[in-house]
N, C-alpha and C positions, 0 to 999 in steps of 0.2 A: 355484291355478296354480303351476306349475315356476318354479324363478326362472328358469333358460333360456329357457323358454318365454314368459315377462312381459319379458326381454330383448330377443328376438326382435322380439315386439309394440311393445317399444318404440323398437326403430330403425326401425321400419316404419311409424311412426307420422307423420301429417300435421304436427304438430308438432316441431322440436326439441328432444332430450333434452339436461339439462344432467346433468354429471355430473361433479362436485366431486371433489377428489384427498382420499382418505385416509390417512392415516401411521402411524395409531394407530385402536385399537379405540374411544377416548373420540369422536375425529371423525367416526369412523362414525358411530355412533350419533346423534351431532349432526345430521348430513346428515339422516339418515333423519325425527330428529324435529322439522326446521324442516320436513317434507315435500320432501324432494327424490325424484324415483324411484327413482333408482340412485346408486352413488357408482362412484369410481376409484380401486385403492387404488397407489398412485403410488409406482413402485419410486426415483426420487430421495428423495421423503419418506422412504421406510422407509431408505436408506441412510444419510440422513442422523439420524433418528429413534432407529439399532438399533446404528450404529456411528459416528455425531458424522465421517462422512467422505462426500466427493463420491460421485453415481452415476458411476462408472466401471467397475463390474462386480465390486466386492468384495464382492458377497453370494452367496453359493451358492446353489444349488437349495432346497435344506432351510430357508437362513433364510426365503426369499422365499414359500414353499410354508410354513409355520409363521403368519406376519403373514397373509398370504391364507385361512387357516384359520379364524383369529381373528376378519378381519373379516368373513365369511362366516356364521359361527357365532352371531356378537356381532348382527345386524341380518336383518332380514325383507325385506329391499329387495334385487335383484340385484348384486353384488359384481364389476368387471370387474379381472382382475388382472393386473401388468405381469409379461409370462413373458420380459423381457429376448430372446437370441437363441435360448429353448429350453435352455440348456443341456449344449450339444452337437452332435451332428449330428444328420440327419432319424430316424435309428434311439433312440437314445438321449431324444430330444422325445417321442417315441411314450411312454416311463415320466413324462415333465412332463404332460404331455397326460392322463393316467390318475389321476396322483397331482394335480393342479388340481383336476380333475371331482371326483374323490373328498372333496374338501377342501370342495364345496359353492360355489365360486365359479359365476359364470353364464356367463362367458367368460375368455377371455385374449387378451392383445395379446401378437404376436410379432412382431420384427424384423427385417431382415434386415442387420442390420453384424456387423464381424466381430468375433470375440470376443478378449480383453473389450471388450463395450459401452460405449458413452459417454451420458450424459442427452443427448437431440435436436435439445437446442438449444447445446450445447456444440461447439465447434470441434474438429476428429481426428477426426472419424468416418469408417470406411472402411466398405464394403460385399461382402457374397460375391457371388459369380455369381447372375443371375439365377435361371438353373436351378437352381442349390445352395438358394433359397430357395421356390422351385415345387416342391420335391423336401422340404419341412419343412412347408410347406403340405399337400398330399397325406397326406404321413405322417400329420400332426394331424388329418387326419380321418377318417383308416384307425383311429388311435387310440381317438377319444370313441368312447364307450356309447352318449350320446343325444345324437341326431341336430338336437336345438336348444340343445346347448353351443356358444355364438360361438367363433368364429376371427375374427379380427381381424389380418390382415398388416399390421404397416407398412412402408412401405421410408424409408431413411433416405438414399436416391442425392439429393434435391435440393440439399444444400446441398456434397459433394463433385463431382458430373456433371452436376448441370441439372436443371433442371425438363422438357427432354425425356425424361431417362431414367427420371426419378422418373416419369412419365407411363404414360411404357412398361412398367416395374414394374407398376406399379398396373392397367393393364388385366392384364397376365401374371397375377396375382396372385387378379383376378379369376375372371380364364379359369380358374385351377386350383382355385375353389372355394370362396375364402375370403365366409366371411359379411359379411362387410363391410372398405372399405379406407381407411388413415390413410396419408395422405402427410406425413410430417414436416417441420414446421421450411417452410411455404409461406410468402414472402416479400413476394407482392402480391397485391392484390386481381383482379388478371387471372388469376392462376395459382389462385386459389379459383375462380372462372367457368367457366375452361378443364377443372380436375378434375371439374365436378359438370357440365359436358356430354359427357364422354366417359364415364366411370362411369354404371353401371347400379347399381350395388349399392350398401348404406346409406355414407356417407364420412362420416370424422370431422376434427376439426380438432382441436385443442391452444391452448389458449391459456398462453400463459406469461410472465407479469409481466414486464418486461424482457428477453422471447428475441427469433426471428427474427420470427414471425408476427403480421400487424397486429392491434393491441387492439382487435376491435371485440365488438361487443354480440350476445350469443344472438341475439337478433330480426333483426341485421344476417347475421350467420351462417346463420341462417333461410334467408334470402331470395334468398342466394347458391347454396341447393341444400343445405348439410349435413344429416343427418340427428342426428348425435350431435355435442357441444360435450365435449371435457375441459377443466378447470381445474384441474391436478393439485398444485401449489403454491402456489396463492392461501392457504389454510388454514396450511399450514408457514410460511409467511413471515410471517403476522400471526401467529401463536404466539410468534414468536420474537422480532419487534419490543416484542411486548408483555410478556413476559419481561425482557427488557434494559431497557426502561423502566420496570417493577417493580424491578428489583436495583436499578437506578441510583437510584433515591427510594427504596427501604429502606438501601443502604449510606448515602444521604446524612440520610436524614430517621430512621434506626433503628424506623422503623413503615412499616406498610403503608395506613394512615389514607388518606393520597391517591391512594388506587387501591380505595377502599372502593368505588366506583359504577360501577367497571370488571369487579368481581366477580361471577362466579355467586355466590350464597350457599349454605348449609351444608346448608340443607335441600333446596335447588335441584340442587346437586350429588347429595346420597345418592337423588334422584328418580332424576335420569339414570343412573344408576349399578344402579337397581335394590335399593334397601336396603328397602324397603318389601315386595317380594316376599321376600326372603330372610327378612326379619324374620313374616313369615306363616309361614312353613315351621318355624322354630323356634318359634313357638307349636303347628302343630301333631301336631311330631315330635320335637323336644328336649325327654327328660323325666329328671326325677332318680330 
């Protein structure tokens, strides 16, 4: 099966899809082989991951379409990738839209603020005209090849105009086609009730460790109507905690002795990694 098409299946599914943020090709991989379906490859992670700086829209098309190629390439699981605002106008999206699909992602998430973008749950986000993002939507799907590449709208209006307008969005968004809608950065638990009785089509949520939207559980997520869960930073933020608390006990203790149990081990890592295939291939094609 397509990965589009096992995408598809899977926002359509009776179930809630969870779908973990990727930053790096090492966590993709991770996702895939704790068993996850799908992963998220999460345009704050990779800002912060490629360029040690905030999502605010310092990465270009190429880098963000390079990391998306990578984790696409790197795993067998469908890859959903953050296409920030497109890139440009609805004309210009039409070449993101082309070069995404090509890159072997299953979908993309696009936005409608205005450029440069801000992460969604960060404060300054402004947004374009509705129509200006009805008119990028269309575009994106005049663009794909195959007709089961996600589109995925968000609109970023709730936390600037309200959750009536972010509402209004989200049906427009609908109405123009998009496979499924992310209303960003929702603030209560009525305003999750309210989206998944007015949307017909798959909706997703965001969860994000100390953002706007309440912490609650896939199953509680469930139940409220979502069809797709992201978790786009949970993985970067425990990289990093446990990073700094590595450094902090080798700068102080000059060994890494207590953190010995915290460790994948050596043969554990060249698994994941694949050293065992590669080391076949040089048996049976490196010769003196």
């Amino acid at each position: 099966m397509k990965k589009t098409t096992r995408l598809k299946e899977l926002l359509y599914a009776k179930e809630i899809v969870a779908a973990p943020g990727a930053h790096d090709v090492m966590t993709a991989k991770i996702i895939e082989k704790v068993g996850f379906d799908m992963a998220y490859m999460t345009g704050y992670g990779t800002a912060a991951s490629t360029l040690g700086k905030p999502d605010i829209g310092l990465l270009c098309m190429s880098e963000m379409l390079d990391r998306a190629r990578k984790l696409a390439t790197a795993t067998n699981i469908p890859i959903v990738a953050d296409g920030d605002t497109g890139f440009g106008n609805a004309v210009t999206l039409m070449r993101t839209i082309e070069d995404f699909e090509d890159a072997g992602v299953a979908g993309i998430q696009l936005e409608d603020q205005i450029a440069p973008k801000r992460c969604g749950h960060m404060a300054g986000r402004k947004v374009v005209s509705m129509e200006e993002m009805i008119g990028k939507i269309e575009a994106a799907i005049t663009a794909r090849k195959d007709p089961d590449f996600v589109i995925i709208a968000r609109t970023d209006a709730r936390t600037s105009l309200g959750i009536d307008e972010a509402i209004k969005r989200a049906l427009a968004y609908e109405k123009a086609g998009a496979d499924a809608i992310f209303v960003e950065s929702i603030e209560t638990i009525e305003e999750m009730k309210w989206i998944n009785q007015v949307i017909k089509a798959p909706t997703i949520v965001n969860i994000v460790e100390g953002g706007r939207t309440p912490q609650l559980t896939d199953k509680e997520l469930e139940e409220l109507g979502f069809n797709l869960v992201i978790h786009p930073v949970a993985s970067t933020y425990v990289i990093a905690k446990a990073v700094f608390d590595l450094m902090h006990a080798l700068k102080r203790d000059g060994s890494t002795k207590a953190f010995a149990d915290k460790m994948i081990t050596f043969n554990e890592f060249n698994e994941l990694i694949g050293l065992g295939e590669y080391s076949k291939y040089e048996d049976l094609f490196v010769r003196d």
